[in-house]
N, C-alpha and C positions, 0 to 999 in steps of 0.2 A: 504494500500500500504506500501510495507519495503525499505525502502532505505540502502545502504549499504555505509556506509563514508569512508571505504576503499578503493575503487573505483572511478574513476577519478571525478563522477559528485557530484558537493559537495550536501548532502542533505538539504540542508538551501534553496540554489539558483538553486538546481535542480529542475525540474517540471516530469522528469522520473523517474518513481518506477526503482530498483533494477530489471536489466537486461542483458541479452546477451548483448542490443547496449552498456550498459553502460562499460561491462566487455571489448568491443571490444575498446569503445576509450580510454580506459585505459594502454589496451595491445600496441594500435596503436596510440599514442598518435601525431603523424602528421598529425591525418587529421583536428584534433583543429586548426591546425596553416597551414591548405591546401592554403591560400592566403597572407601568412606574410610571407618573409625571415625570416632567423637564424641572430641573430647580426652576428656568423662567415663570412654570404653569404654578408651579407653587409659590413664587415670588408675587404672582398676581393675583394668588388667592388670598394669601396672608395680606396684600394689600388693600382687597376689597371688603375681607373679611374686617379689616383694621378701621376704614372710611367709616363701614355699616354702622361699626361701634359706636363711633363719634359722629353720632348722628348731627345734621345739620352747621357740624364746625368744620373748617379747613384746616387739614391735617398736610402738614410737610411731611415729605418724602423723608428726611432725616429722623425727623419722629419716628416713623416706623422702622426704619433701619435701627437706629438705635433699641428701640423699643422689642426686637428681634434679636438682637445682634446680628445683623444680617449684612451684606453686601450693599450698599447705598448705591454705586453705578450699576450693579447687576439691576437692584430693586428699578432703579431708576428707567433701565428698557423695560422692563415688564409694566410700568407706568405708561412711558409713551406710546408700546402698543393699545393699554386701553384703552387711553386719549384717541388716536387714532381710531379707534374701534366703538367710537363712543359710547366708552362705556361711565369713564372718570372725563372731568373737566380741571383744568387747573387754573389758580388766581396766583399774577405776579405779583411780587411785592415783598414786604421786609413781613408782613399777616399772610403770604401764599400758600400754597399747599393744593390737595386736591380733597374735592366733591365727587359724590356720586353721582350720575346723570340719571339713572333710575331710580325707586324705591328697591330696597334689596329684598324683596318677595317676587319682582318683577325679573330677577337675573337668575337662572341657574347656574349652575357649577358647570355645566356641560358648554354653553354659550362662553362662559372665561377659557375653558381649557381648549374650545374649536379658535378660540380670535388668536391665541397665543401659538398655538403650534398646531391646532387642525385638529380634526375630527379622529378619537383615538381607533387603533382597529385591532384585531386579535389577529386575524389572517388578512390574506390580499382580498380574497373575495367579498371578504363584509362591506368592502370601498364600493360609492357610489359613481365613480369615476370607471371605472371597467366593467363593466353592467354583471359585476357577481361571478365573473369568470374569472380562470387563471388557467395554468397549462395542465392541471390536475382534472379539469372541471367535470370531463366526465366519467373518471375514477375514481373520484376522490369521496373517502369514506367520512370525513370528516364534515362537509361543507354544510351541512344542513345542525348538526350539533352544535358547531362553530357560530352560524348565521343566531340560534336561536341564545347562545348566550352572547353574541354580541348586543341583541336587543335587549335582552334584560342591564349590562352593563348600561347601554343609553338610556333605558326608563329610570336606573338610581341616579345617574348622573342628571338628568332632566328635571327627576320632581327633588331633587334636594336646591333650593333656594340659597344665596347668600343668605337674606336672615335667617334659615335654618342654620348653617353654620354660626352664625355669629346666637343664635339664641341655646344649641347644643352646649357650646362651649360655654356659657352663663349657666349652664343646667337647667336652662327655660325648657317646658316640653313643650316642640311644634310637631303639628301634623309630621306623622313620618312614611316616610318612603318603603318599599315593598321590593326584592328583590323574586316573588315568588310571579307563579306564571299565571 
């Protein structure tokens, strides 16, 4: 068997020979991370989560880094994609910071985590982009298991609201979410 150390699977801790899959997660290197957020997506939850809280104040970006111990220029792209995405508005000034443009019942989790890095997916097929096909499509044993836990993955991500995070975290009980079918 050849391994190829160029290619994303390292050959020490790989157990697959040198391959198309290996070429493909190398090329698609999200579907390794199919179940993890990006720090950005978490950057900009912990953001929004952070605005909800302080309801109707403008909250600086430094606040919340600080407030986290977090990354401030990191924080700061996961801000300007909101802005951009309107989601957050910001005020300049020596009182700046950012607002929410919504009410945070009105934003799900799933709308932050599509604006920052796109709609998550388990496999190639779940994409709305490739009408549900791949090269497996009509072999493949998996595709229809796959598809149905992709949707339950978007219906928790959907019906959990920011103010559901920010009132979880308080130990406020909101309507909760169902992962069953």
């Amino acid at each position: 068997m050849r391994y190829e150390s160029s290619y994303f699977c390292n050959p020490v801790l790989c157990r697959f020979p040198y391959s198309l899959v290996c070429k493909k997660i190398r090329l698609k290197q999200s579907y390794f991370s199919v179940l993890r957020l990006s720090k950005k997506v978490e950057y900009a939850l912990i953001a929004m989560h952070y605005i909800a809280s302080n309801k109707g104040r403008v909250v600086p970006a430094k606040e919340i880094a600080e407030h986290y111990d977090i990354s401030f220029e990191f924080l700061s792209k996961a801000l300007q994609i909101l802005m951009r995405k309107k989601y957050i508005t910001s005020q300049q000034g020596v009182s700046g910071g950012y607002m929410l443009l919504k009410d945070p019942h009105e934003t799900s989790v799933a709308e932050v985590i599509e604006a920052v890095d796109g709609k998550p997916l388990l496999v190639e097929c779940c994409g709305e982009g490739n009408d549900g096909k791949c090269g497996l499509d009509r072999k493949c044993p998996i595709k229809t298991p796959m598809a149905i836990i992709q949707r339950r993955i978007d219906e928790a991500l959907y019906s959990m609201t920011i103010e559901q995070m920010v009132a979880d975290s308080h130990g406020i009980t909101v309507t909760r979410f169902s992962l069953s079918n």
